[in-house]
N, C-alpha and C positions, 0 to 999 in steps of 0.2 A: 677710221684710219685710211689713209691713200694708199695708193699699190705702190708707190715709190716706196714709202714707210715701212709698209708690207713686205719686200724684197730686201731693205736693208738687215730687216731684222730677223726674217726668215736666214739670209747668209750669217748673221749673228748668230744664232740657232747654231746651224752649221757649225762654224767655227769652234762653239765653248762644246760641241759634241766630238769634234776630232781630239780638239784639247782634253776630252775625258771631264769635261767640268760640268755634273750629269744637273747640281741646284743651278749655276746659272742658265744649262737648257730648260730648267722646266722654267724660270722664269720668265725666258724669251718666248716660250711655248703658251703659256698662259697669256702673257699679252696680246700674243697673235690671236690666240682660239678666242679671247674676248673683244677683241678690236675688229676683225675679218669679216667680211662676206663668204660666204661659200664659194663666191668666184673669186674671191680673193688666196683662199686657202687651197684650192685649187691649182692656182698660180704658184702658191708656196712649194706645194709636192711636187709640182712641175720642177719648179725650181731644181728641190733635191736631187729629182731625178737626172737633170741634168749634170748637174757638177756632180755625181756619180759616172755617168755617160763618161765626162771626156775624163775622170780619173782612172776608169778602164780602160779606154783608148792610152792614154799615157802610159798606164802598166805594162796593156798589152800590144803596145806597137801598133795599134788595126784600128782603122775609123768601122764605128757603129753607125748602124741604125740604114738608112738611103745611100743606096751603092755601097756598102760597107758591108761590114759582118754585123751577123744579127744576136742579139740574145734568146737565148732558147732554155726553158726551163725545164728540168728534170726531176721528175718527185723519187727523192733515194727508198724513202720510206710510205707504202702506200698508206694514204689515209693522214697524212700529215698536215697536208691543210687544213681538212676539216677540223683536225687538234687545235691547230692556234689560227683562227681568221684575223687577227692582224697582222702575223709573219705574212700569209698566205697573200693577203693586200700587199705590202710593202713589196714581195718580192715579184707578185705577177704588174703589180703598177710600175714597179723599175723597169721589168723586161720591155711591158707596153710602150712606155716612155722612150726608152733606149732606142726601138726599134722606130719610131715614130706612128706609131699606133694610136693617134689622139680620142680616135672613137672609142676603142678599148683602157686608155685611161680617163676618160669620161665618162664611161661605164663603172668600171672600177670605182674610181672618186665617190660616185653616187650612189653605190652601193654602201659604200663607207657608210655615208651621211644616213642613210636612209635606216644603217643598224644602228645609228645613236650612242648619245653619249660617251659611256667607258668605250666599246668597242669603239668606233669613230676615232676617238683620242689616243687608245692603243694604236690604232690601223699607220695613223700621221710620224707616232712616236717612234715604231716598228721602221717602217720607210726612213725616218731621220736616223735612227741606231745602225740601219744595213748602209744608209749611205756613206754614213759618218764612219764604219768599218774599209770599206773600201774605198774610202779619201786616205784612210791610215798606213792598210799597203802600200796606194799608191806611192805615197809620201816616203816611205821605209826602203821602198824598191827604187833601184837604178834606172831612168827613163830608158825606154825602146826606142830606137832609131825606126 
């Protein structure tokens, strides 16, 4: 598959996940995970990450990331990452992302890969499900000037 490919159908993804339409994400999800390069999947989570970025910019009125405000995570509950390491990826890969952290979502990313299989597939899914939540606010809520 080509990264143009790649992108269309990674925002496909996207889309049927705002829409709550969870079989035709896993089926854009499967094509990806078997059509992809790791540098291409890569590209994908990027992707989410970003159309998450500027859906919280939209929410919250405030440019992220360079010159902007940053995302900063807070564990409410100690030892919760270590509970679910694909929540754990999705949400420390957002903040990365967000903030333009590229080493740290390179890190991240490969950390992913490197746990395999199920976790890897949770890690991409968890990141599409937190993105695809806060495309929903965004959406639901009145834009900030």
């Amino acid at each position: 598959m080509d990264t143009e490919e790649a992108k269309r159908l990674a925002f496909k993804a996207l889309a049927h996940a705002v829409a709550d339409e969870p079989l035709e994400v896993a089926d854009v999800l499967e094509v990806l995970g078997h059509g992809c390069t790791d540098n291409q999947m890569y590209g994908v989570c990027c992707g989410f990450a970003n159309a998450g970025k500027q859906m919280l910019e939209r929410l919250h009125g405030v440019r992220i990331g360079t010159g902007g405000a940053m995302v900063a995570l807070r564990e409410l509950v100690p030892g919760a990452a270590e509970q679910d390491p694909p929540q754990a990826f999705a949400v420390r890969f957002f903040a990365a992302a967000s903030n333009g952290d590229d080493a740290m979502t390179l890190a991240l990313f490969n950390a992913a890969v490197a746990a395999g299989g199920e976790q890897y597939v949770d890690s991409v899914c968890a990141l599409l499900a937190s993105v695809a939540g806060i495309c929903r606010l965004a959406l639901e809520a009145p834009a900030c000037e």
